[in-house]
DRENKOL-464954 format. One record per residue (C-alpha): residue number from 1; residue in three letters; chain; x, y, z. Coordinates in nm, 3 decimals. Each point is the difference from the previous one (the first is absolute). Layout:
BEGIN
<roba=NUM | torvo=ALA | drenmi=A | c1=X | c2=Y | c3=Z> $
...
END
This chain:
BEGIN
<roba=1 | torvo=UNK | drenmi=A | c1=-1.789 | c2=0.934 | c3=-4.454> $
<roba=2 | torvo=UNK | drenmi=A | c1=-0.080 | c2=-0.215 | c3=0.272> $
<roba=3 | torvo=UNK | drenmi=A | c1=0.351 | c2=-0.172 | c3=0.011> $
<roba=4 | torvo=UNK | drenmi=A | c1=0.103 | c2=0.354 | c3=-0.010> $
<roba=5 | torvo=UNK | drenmi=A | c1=-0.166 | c2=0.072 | c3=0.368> $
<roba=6 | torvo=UNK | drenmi=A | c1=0.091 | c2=-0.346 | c3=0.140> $
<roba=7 | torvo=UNK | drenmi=A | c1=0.369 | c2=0.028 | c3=-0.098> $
<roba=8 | torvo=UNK | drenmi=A | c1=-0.029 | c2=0.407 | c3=0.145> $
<roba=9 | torvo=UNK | drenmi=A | c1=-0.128 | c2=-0.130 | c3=0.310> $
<roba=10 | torvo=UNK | drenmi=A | c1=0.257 | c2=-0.305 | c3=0.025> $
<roba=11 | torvo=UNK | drenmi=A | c1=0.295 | c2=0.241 | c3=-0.059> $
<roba=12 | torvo=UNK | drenmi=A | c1=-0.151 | c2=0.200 | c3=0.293> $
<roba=13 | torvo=UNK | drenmi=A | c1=-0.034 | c2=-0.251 | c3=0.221> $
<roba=14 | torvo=UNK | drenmi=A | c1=0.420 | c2=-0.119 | c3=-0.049> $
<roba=15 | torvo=UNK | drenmi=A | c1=0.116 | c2=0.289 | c3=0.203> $
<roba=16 | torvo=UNK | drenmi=A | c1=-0.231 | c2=-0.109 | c3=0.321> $
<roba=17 | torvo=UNK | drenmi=A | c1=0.030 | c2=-0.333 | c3=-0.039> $
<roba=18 | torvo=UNK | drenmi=A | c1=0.409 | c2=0.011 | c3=0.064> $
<roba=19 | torvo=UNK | drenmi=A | c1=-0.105 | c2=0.297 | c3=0.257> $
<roba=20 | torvo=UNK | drenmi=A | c1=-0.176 | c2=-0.235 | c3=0.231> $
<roba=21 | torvo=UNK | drenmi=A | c1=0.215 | c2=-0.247 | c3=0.126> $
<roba=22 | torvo=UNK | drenmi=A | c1=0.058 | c2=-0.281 | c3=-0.247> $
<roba=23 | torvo=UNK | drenmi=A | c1=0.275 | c2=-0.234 | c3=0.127> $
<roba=24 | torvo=UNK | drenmi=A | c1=0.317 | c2=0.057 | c3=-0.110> $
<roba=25 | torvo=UNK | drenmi=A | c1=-0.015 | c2=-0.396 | c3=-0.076> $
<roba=26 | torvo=UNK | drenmi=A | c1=-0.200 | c2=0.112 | c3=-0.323> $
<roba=27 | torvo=UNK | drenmi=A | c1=-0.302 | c2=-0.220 | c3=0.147> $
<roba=28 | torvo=UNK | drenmi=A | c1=-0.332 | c2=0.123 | c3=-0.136> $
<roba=29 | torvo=UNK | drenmi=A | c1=-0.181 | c2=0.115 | c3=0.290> $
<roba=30 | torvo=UNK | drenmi=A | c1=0.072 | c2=0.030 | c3=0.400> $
<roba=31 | torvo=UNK | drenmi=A | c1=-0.035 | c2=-0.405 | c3=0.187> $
<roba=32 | torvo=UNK | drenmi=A | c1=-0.280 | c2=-0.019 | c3=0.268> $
<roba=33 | torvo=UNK | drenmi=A | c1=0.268 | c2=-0.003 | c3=0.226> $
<roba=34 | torvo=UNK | drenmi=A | c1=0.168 | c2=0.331 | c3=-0.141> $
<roba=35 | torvo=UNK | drenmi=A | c1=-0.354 | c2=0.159 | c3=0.010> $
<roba=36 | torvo=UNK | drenmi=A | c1=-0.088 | c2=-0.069 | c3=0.372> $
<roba=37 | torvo=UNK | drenmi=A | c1=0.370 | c2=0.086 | c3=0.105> $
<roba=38 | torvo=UNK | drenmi=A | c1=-0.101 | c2=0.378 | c3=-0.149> $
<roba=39 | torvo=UNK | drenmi=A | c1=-0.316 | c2=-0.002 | c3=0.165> $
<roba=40 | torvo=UNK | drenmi=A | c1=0.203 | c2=-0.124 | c3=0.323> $
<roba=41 | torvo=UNK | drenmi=A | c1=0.254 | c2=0.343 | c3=-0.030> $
<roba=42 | torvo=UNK | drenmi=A | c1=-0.282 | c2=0.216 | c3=-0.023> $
<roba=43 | torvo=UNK | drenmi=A | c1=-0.189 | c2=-0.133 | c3=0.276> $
<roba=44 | torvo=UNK | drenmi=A | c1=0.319 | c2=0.040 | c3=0.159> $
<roba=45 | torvo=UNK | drenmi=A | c1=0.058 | c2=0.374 | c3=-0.142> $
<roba=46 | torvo=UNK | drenmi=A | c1=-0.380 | c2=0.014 | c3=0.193> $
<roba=47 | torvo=UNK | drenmi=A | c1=0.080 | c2=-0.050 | c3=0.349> $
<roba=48 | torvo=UNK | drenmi=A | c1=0.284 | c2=0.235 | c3=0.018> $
<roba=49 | torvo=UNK | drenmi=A | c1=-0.026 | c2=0.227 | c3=0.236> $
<roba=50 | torvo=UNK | drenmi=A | c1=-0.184 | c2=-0.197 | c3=0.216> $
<roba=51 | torvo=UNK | drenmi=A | c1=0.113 | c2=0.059 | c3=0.393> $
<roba=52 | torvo=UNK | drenmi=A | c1=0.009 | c2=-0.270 | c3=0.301> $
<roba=53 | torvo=UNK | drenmi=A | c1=-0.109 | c2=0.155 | c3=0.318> $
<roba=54 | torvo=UNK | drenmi=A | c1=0.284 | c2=-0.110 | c3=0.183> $
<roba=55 | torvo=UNK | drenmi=A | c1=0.197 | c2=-0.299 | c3=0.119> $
<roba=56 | torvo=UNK | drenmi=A | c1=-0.158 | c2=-0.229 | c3=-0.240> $
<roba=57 | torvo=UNK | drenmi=A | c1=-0.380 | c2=0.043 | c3=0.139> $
<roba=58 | torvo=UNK | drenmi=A | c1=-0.191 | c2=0.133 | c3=-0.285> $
<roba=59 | torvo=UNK | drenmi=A | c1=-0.023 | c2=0.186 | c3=-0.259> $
<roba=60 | torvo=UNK | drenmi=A | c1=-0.150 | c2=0.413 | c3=-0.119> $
<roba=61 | torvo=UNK | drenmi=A | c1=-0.179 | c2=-0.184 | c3=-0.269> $
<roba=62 | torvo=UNK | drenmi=A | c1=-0.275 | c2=-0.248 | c3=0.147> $
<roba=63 | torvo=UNK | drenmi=A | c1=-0.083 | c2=-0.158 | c3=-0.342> $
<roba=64 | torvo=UNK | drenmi=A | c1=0.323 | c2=-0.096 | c3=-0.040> $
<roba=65 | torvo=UNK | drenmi=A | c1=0.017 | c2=-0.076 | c3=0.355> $
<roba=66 | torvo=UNK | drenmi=A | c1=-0.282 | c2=-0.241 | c3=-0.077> $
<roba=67 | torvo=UNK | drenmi=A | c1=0.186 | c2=-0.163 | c3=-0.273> $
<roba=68 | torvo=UNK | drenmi=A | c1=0.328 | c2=-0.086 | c3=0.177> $
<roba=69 | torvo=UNK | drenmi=A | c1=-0.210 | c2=-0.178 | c3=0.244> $
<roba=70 | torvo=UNK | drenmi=A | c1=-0.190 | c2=-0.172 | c3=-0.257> $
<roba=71 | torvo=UNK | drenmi=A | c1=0.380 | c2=-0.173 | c3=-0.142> $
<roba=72 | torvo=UNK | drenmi=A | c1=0.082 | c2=-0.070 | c3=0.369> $
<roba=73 | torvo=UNK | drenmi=A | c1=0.192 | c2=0.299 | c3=0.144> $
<roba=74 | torvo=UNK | drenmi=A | c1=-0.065 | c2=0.055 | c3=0.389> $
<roba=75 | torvo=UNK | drenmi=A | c1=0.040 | c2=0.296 | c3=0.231> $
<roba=76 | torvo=UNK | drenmi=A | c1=0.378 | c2=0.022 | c3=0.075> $
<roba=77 | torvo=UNK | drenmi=A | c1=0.127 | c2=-0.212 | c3=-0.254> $
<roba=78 | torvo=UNK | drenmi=A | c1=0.267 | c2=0.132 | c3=-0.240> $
<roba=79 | torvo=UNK | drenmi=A | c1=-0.199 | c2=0.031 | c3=-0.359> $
<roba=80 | torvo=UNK | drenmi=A | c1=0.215 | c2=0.053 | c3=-0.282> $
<roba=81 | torvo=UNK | drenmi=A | c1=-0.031 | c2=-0.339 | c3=-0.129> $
<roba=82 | torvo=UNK | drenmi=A | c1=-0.389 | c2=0.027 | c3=0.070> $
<roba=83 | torvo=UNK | drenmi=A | c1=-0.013 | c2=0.319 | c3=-0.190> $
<roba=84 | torvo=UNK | drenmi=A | c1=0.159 | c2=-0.186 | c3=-0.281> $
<roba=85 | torvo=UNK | drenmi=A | c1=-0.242 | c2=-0.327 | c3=0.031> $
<roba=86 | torvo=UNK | drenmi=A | c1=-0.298 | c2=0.237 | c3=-0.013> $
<roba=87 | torvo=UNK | drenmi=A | c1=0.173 | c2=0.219 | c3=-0.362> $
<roba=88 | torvo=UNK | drenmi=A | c1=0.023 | c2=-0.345 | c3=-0.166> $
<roba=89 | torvo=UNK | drenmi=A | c1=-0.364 | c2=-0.153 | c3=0.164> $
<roba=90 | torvo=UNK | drenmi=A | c1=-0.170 | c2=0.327 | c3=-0.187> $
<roba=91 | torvo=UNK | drenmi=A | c1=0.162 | c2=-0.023 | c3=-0.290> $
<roba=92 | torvo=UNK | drenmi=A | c1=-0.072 | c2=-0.413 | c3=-0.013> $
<roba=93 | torvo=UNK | drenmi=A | c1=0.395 | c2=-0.125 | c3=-0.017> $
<roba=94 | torvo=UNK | drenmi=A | c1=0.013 | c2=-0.327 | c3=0.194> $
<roba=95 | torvo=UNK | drenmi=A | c1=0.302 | c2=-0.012 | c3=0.253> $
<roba=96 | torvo=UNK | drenmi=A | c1=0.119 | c2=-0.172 | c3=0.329> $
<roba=97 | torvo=UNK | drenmi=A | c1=0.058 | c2=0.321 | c3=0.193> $
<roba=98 | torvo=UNK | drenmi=A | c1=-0.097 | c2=0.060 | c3=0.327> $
<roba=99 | torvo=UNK | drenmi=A | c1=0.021 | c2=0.260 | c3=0.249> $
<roba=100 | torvo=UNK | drenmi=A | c1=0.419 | c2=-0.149 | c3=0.038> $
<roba=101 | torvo=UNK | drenmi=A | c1=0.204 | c2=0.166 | c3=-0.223> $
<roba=102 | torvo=UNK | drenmi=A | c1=0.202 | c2=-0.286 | c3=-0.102> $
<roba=103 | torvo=UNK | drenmi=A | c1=-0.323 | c2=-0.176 | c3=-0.214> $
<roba=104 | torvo=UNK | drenmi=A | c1=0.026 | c2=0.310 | c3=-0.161> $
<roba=105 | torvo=UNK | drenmi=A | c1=0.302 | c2=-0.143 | c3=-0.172> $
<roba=106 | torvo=UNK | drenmi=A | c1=-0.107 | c2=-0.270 | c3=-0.242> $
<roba=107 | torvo=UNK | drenmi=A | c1=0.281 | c2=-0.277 | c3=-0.093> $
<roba=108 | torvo=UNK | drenmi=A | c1=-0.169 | c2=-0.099 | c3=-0.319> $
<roba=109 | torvo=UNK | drenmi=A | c1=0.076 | c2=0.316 | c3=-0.198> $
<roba=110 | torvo=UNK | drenmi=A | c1=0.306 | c2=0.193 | c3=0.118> $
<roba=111 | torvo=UNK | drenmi=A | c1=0.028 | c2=0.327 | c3=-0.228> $
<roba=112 | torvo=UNK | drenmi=A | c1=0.299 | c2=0.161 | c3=0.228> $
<roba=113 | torvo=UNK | drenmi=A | c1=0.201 | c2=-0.121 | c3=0.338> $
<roba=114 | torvo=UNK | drenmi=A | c1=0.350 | c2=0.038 | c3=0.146> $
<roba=115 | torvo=UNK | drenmi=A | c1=0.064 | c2=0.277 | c3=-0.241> $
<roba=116 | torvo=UNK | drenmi=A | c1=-0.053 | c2=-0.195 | c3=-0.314> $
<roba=117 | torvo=UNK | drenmi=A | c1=-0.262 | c2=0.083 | c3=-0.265> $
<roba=118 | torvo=UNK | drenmi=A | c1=-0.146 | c2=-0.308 | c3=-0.149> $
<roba=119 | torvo=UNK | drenmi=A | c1=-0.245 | c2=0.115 | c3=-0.220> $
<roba=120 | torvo=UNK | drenmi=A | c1=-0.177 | c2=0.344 | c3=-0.049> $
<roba=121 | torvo=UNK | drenmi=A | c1=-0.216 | c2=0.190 | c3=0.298> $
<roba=122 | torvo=UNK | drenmi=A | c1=-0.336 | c2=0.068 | c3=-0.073> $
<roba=123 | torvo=UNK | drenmi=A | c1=-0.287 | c2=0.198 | c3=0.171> $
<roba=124 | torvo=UNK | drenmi=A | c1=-0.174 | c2=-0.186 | c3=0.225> $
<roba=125 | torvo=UNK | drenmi=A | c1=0.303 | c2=-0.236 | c3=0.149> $
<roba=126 | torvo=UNK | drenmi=A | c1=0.044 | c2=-0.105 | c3=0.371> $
<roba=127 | torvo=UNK | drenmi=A | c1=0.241 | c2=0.155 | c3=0.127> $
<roba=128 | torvo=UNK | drenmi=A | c1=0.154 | c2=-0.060 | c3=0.377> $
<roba=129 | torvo=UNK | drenmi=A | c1=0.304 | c2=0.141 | c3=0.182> $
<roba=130 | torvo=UNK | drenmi=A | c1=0.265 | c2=-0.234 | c3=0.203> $
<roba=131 | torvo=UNK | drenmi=A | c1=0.169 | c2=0.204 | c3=0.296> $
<roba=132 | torvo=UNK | drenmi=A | c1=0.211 | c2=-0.261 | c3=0.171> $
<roba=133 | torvo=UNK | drenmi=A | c1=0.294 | c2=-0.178 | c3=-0.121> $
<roba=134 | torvo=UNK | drenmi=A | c1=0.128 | c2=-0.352 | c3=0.016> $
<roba=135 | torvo=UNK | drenmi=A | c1=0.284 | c2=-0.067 | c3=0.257> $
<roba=136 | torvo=UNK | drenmi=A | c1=0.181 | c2=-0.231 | c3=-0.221> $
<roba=137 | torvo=UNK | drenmi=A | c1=-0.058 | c2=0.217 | c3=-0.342> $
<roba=138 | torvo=UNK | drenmi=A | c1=0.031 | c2=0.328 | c3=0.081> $
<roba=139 | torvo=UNK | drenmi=A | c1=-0.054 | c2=0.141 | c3=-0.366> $
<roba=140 | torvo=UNK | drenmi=A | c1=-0.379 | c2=-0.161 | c3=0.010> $
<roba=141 | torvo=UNK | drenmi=A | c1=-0.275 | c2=0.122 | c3=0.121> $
<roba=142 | torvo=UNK | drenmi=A | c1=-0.352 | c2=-0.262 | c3=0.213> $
<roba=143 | torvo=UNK | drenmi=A | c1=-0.275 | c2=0.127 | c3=0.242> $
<roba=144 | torvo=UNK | drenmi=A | c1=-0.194 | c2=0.149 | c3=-0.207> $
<roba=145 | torvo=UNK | drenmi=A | c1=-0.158 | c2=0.263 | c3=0.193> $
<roba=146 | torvo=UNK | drenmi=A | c1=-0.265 | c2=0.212 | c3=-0.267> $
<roba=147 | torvo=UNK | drenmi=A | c1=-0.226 | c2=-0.034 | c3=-0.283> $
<roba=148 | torvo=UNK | drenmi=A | c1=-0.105 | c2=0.253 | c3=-0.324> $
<roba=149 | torvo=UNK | drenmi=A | c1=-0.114 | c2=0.033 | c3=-0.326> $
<roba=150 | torvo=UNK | drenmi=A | c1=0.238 | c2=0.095 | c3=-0.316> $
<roba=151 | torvo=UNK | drenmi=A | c1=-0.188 | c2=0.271 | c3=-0.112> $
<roba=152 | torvo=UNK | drenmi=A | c1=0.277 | c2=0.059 | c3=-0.301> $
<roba=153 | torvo=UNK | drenmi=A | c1=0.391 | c2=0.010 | c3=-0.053> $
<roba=154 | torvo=UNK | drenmi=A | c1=0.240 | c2=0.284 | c3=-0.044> $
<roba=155 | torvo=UNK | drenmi=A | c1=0.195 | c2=-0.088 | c3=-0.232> $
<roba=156 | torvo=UNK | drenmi=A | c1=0.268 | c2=-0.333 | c3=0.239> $
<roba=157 | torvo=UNK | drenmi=A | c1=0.046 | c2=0.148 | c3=0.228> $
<roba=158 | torvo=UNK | drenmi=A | c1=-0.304 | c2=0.041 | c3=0.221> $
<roba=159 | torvo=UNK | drenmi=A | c1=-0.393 | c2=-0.081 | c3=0.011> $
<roba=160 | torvo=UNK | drenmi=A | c1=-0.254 | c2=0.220 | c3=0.083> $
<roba=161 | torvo=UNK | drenmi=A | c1=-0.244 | c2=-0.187 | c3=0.259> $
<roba=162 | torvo=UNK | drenmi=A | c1=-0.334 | c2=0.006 | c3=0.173> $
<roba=163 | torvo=UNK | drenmi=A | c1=0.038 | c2=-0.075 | c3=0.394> $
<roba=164 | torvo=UNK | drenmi=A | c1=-0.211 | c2=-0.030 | c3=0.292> $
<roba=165 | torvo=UNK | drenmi=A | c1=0.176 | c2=-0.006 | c3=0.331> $
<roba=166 | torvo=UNK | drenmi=A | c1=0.263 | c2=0.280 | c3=-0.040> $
<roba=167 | torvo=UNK | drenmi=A | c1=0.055 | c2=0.400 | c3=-0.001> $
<roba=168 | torvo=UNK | drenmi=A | c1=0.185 | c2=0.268 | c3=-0.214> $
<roba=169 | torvo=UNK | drenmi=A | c1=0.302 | c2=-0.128 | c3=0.077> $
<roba=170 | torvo=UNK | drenmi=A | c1=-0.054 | c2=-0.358 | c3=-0.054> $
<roba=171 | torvo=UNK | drenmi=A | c1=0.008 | c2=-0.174 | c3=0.314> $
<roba=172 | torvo=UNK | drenmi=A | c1=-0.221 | c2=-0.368 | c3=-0.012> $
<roba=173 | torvo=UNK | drenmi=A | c1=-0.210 | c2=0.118 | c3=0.266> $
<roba=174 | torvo=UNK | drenmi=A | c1=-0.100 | c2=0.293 | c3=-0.057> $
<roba=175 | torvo=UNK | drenmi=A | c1=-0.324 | c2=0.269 | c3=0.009> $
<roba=176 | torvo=UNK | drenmi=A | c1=-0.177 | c2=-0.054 | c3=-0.351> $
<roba=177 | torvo=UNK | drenmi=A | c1=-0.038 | c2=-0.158 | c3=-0.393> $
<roba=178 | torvo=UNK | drenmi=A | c1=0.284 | c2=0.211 | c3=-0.166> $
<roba=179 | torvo=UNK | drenmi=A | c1=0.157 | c2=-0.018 | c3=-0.361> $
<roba=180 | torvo=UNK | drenmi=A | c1=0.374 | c2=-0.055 | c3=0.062> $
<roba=181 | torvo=UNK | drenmi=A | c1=0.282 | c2=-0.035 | c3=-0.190> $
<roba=182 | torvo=UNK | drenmi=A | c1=0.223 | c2=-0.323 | c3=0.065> $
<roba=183 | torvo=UNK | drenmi=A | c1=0.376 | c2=-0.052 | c3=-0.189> $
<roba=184 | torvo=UNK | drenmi=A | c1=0.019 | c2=-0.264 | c3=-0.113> $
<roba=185 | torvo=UNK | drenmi=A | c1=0.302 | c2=-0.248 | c3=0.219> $
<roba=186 | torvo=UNK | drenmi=A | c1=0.054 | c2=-0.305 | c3=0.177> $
<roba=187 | torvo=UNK | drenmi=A | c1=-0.288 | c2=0.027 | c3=0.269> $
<roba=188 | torvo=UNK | drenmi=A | c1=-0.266 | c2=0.076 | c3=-0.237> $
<roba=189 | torvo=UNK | drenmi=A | c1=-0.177 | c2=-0.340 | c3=-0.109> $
<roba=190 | torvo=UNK | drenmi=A | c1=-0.275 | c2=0.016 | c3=-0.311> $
<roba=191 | torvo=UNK | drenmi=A | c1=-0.204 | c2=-0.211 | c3=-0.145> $
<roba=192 | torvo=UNK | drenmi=A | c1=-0.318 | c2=-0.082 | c3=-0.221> $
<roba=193 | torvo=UNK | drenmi=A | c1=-0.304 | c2=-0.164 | c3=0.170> $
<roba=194 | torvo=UNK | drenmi=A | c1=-0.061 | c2=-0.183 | c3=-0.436> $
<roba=195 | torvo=UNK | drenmi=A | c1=0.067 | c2=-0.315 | c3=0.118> $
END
């Protein structure tokens, strides 16, 4: 009887346990790393919404205004990069990023750049945009110019992202924390802060 109930309650448990997330990789359970990179998207999915007052001076939400101070942000400064510094400080992922975009790009593990997938995107990447080109390789993008957070992928062609710093139509500096969709292509740069 008992082996009964624990088998019942094992075969119940099957169907959530491939329901919530399990690597594809067939590991056993989610890394540290994997776990703090899905507390880092919802902290992310948390300060959508949120609204700068204007010119890079503040922000509608003092608590949060609080916290961007707290990882180094001042009064006028561009802050997606600080916005992303602050997702990863909550959700306790160690990284080299500043309030500069371009430490927002980390050299160690390169997940997608120049067009070329390298290995899969997960939640919780770095993610940064490039908006200038080289004069003596047109077909590649530098000056990288914005940070966000992978948030998730449709499909390859595009990530969906958490950004400070930009507006509903995408610009780097922008009015608010928005969800946006980036496709994926040469001046999109991600990468995993794992390493």
């Amino acid at each position: 009887m008992a082996k009964t109930i624990i088998l019942s309650y094992l075969l119940l448990l099957i169907p959530l346990y491939a329901y919530t997330g399990v690597p594809s990789d067939n590991s056993d359970c989610l890394t540290e790393y994997q776990e703090k990179a899905a507390i880092a998207v919802q902290i992310a999915d948390s300060f959508e919404g949120i609204k700068e007052i204007g010119n890079n001076q503040g922000f509608d939400n003092k608590h949060f205004e609080r916290m961007m101070l707290d990882v180094g942000w001042w009064r006028g400064a561009a802050w997606c990069a600080f916005a992303l510094k602050l997702v990863y400080k909550l959700a306790g992922i160690e990284t080299t990023v500043t309030g500069w975009s371009p430490t927002a790009y980390n050299k160690r593990h390169i997940i997608f750049t120049d067009g070329k997938l390298r290995e899969p995107i997960r939640p919780g990447d770095s993610g940064t945009l490039s908006y200038a080109k080289y004069r003596n390789n047109p077909k590649r993008f530098k000056a990288i110019g914005h940070a966000f957070i992978v948030k998730k992928t449709v499909g390859n062609s595009a990530v969906v992202t958490g950004e400070g710093n930009t507006d509903s139509d995408g610009a780097r500096e922008g009015n608010g924390f928005y969800e946006k969709i980036r496709p994926l292509n040469a001046n999109i740069h991600i990468t995993r802060w794992d390493k």
